[in-house]
C-alpha positions, -999 to +999 in steps of 0.1 A: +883-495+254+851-484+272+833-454+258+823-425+283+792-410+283+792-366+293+778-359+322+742-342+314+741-312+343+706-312+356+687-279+354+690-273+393+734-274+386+728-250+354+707-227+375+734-230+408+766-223+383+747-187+373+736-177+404+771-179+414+783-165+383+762-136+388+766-131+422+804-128+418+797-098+395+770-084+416+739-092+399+709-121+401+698-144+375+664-129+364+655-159+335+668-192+322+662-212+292+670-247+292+655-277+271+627-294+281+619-268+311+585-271+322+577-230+322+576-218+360+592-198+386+623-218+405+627-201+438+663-189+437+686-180+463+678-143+459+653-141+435+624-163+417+638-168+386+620-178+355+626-207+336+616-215+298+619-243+275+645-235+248+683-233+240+702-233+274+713-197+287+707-173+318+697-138+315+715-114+343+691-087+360+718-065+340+703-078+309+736-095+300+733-133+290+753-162+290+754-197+282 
């Protein structure tokens, strides 16, 4: 039986899934964490948005987060 392997989702697809997230309730994706992020500003669809190194999550311009 072959073993699979999960699917790793590159920081680009973690950034894409909350943008969309928080557009459908309205807001923009003001920071994201993610592990081994060199620190910067990724030019989002509606906003820079700055990334960090650390445990992966988005902050929403609401201040709400989510993983």
């Amino acid at each position: 039986m072959a073993k699979e392997t999960a699917q790793i989702e590159t920081l680009e697809a973690f950034i894409d899934r909350h943008e969309s997230t928080a557009q459908a309730a309205g807001l923009v994706v003001t920071q994201i964490a993610y592990p081994g992020a060199a620190s910067r500003v990724f030019p989002g669809k509606y906003a820079g948005i700055n990334v960090i190194d650390g445990k992966p999550g988005a902050t929403y311009s609401d201040g709400s987060k989510n993983n």
